[in-house]
C-alpha positions as CSV (number, residue, x, y, z in Angstrom):
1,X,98.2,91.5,115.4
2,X,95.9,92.4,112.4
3,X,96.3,92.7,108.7
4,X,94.8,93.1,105.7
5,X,96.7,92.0,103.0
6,X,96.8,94.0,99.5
7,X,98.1,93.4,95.8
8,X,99.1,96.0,93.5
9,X,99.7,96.0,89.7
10,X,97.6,93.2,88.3
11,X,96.8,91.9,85.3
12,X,100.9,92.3,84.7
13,X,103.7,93.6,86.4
14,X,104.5,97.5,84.9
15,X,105.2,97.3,81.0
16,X,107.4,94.1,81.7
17,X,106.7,90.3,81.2
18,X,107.1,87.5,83.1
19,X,110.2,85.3,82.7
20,X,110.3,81.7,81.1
21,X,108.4,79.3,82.8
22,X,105.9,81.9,83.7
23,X,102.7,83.8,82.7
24,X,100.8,86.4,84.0
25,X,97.7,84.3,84.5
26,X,99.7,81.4,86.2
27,X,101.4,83.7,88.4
28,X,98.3,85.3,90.0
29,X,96.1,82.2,89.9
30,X,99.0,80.5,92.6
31,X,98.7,83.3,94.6
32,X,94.6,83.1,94.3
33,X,95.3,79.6,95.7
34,X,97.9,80.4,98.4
35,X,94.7,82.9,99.5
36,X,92.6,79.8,99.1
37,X,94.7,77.4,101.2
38,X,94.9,79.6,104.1
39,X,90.9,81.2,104.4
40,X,92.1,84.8,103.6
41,X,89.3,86.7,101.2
42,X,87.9,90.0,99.8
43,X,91.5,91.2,98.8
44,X,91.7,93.9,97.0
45,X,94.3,94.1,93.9
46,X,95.2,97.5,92.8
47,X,95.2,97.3,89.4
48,X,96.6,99.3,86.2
49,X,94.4,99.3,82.7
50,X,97.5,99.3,80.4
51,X,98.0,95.8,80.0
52,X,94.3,95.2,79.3
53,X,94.9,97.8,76.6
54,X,97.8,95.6,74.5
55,X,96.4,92.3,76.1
56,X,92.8,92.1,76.3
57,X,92.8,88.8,77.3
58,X,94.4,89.4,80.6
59,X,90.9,90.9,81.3
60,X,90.4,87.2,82.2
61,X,92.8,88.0,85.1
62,X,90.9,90.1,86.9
63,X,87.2,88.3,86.1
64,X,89.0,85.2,88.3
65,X,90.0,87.1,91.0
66,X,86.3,88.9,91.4
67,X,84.9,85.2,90.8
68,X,87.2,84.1,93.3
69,X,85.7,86.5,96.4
70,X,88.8,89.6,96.3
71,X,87.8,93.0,94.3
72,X,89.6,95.6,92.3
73,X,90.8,98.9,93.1
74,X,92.8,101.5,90.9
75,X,96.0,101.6,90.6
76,X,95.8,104.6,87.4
77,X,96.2,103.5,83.7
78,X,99.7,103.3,83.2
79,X,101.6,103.2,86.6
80,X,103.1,107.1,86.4
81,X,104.4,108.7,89.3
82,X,102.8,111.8,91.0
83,X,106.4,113.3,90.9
84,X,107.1,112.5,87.1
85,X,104.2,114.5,85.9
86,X,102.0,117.4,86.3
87,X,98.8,117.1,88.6
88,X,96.9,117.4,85.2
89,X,98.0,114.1,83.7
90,X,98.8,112.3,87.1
91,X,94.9,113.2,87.2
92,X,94.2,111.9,83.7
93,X,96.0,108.3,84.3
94,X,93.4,107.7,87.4
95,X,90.6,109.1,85.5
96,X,91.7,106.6,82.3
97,X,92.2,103.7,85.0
98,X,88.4,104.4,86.3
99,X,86.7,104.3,82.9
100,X,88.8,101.0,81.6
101,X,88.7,99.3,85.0
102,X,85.3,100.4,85.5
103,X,83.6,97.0,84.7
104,X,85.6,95.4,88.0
105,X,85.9,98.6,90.5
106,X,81.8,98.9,90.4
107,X,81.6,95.4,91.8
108,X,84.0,96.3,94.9
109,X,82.4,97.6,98.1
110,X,84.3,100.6,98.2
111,X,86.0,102.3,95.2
112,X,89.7,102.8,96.6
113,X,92.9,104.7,95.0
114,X,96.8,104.1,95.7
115,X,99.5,105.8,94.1
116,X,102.0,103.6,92.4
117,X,105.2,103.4,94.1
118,X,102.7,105.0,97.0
119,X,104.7,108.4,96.5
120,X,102.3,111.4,97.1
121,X,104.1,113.8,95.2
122,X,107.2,116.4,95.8
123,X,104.1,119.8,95.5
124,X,102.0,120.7,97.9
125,X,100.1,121.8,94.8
126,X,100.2,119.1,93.4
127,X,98.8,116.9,96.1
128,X,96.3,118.9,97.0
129,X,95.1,118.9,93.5
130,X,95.3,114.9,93.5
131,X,93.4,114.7,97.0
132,X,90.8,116.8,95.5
133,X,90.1,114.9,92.6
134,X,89.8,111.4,94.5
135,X,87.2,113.3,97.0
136,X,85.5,114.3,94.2
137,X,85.1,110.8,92.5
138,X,84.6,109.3,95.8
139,X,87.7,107.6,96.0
140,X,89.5,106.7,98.9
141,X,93.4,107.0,98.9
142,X,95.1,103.5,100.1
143,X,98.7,103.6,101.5
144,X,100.9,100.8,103.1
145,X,102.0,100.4,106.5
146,X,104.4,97.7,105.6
147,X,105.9,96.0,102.5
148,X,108.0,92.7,102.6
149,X,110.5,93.6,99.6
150,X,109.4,90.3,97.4
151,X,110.2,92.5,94.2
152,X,113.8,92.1,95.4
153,X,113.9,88.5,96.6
154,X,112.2,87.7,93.3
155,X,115.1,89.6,91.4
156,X,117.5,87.2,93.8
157,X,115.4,84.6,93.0
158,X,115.1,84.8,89.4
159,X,119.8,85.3,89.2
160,X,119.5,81.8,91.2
161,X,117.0,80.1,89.1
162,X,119.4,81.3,85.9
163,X,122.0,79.8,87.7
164,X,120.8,76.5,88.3
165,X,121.7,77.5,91.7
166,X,119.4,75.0,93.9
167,X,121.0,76.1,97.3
168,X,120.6,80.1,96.4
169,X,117.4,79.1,95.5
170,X,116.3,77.5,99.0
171,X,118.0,80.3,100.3
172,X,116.2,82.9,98.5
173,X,113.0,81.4,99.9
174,X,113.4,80.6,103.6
175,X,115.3,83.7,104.1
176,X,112.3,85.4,102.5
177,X,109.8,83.9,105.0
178,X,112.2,84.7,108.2
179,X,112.6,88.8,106.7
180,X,109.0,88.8,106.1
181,X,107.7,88.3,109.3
182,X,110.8,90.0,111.2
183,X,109.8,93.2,109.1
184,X,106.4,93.1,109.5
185,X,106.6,93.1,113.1
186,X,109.2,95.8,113.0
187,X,106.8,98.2,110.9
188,X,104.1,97.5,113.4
189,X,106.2,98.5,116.2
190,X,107.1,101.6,114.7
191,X,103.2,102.3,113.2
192,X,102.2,101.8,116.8
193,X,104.7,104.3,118.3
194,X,104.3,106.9,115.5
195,X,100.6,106.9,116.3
196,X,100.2,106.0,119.6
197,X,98.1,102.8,119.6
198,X,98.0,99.4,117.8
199,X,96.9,99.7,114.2
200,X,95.7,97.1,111.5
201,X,98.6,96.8,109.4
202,X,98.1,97.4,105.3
203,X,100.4,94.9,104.2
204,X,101.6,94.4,100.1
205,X,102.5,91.7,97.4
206,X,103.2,92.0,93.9
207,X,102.0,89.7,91.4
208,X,105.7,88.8,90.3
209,X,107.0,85.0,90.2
210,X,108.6,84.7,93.4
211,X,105.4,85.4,94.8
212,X,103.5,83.4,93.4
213,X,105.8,80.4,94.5
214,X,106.0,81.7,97.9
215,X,102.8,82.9,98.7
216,X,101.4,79.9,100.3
217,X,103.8,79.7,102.7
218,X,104.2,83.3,103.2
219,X,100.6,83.3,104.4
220,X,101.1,80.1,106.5
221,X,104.2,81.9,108.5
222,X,102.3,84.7,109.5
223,X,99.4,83.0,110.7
224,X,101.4,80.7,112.9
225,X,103.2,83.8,114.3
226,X,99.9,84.7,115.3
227,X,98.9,87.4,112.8
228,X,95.3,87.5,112.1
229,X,93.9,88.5,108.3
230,X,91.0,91.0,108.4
231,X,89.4,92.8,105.4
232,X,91.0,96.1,104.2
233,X,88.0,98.3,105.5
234,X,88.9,97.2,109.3
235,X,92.0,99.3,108.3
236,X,91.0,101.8,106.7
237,X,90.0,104.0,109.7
238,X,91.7,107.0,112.1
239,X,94.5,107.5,113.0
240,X,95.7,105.5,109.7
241,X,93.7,106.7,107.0
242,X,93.5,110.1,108.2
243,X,96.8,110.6,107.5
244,X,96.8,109.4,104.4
245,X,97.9,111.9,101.3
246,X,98.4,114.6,104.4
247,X,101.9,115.2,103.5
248,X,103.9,115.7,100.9
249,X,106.4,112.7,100.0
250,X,108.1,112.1,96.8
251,X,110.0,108.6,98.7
252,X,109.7,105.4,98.4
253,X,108.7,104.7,102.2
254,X,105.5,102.8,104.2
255,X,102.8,105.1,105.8
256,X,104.6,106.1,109.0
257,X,108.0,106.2,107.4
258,X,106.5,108.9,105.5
259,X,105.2,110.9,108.2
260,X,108.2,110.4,110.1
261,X,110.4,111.6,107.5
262,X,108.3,114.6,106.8
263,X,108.3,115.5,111.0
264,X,112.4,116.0,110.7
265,X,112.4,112.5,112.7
266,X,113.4,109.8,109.9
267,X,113.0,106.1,110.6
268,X,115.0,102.9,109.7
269,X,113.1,101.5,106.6
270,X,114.8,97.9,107.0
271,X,114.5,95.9,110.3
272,X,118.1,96.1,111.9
273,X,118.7,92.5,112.9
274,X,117.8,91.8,109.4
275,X,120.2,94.2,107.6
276,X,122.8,91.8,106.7
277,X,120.5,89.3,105.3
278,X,118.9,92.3,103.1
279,X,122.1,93.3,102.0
280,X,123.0,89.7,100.6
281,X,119.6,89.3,99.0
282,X,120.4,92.9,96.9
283,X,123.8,91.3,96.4
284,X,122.3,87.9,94.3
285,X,120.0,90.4,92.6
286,X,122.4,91.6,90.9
287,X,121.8,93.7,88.1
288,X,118.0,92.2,87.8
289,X,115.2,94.9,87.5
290,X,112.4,92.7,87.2
């Protein structure tokens, strides 16, 4: 199968910091190199201009991952929510992301869009008036057909690392890399049956630790299942992106879930013979939000 691999929220994880140990270069520049290692290039990180704003040397950030062959896309200013706020200032947060990311996004071969936490709002209105804004810029929306849930193995992660916890640790990771894979397949299965024929899959990472001490082998795993890396435009064509922003969804769900969900026909979000392990990850997570 095909993907092409994505990144949202660079320079910095939203309006929080990384943990001791850690910085928000160091964390992005591993997963560069993971990239690196394994011949995968022109990535596009969705990114968010509020960081740049009260850091302006994280600006550095994104220079080295242009210099290093991926691009920039935007991800709005300050990471707000369609369904938080009126169409008006939902519109105002992309608009402010364009002009202070502007220096990056003009270098990319395409100027792209995706809504944080990919919701497309709870209005008709509302999304209309957000799909008509993007059109008018010449900006192409960006969804996800499938997301590996590293912001909750990093939160396990991070309880076992607290800990001192070497065997939760090793856990953490290998269980990571078997849920990964297992899910990704599982979206595909259920992107191809929603639209009726084999799809490139959009698939996402977050520039939080765990990632960036993982992603190397992340990358290695798929490929030796026989997944194939391919640049984001290969995806971005019908049946997928034609459906993009076509209906209104206010949930946290991947492409097809969202569809599904809005048809009267929900789908499992989680892979089932990977429930159990899921649950156990949330478990170790603990109270974690970051």
């Amino acid at each position: 199968m095909k993907t092409a691999f994505t990144m949202d929220d660079l320079p910095l994880w939203p309006q929080s910091y990384p943990p001791d140990g850690y910085t928000a270069q160091g964390i992005v520049r591993a997963i560069q190199d993971g990239l690196a290692q394994h011949g995968i290039s022109g990535v596009y990180a969705f990114a968010n201009s509020w960081a740049i704003d009260k850091h302006p040397e994280f600006a550095d950030i994104l220079d080295d991952w242009v210099a290093a062959g991926h691009h920039i896309a935007n991800h709005t200013h300050a990471h707000q929510q369609l369904p938080d706020i009126n169409a008006a200032a939902f519109i105002a947060d992309i608009a402010e992301g364009e002009r202070k990311l502007a220096r990056w996004l003009n270098k990319a071969p395409r100027k792209l869009f995706r809504h944080p936490l990919c919701h497309w709002g709870e209005t008709a209105t509302k999304l209309a008036a957000v799909n008509a804004y993007l059109a008018d810029i010449g900006a192409t929306p960006v969804d996800v057909t499938s997301w590996c849930y590293e912001w909750t193995w990093n939160r396990a992660y991070r309880a076992a690392r607290d800990a001192g916890d070497r065997k939760a640790e090793i856990y953490v990771k290998d269980s990571f890399l078997t849920f990964s894979l297992a899910q990704l397949m599982f979206d595909q299965a259920a992107a191809k049956a929603w639209f009726g024929q084999d799809i490139t899959a959009i698939t996402l990472g977050h520039n939080v630790p765990f990632f960036a001490d993982v992603a190397a082998d992340y990358f290695g795993r798929l490929i030796d299942a026989g997944v194939m890396f391919v640049a984001l435009e290969d995806a971005l064509v019908a049946p997928v992106q034609s459906a993009v922003g076509s209906v209104v969804s206010d949930k946290f769900l991947v492409l097809q879930q969202k569809l599904a969900d809005a048809a009267g026909r929900p789908t499992p979000q989680i892979v089932p013979e990977c429930q159990e392990m899921f649950a156990r990850i949330k478990a170790m997570a603990g109270d974690l939000t970051v």
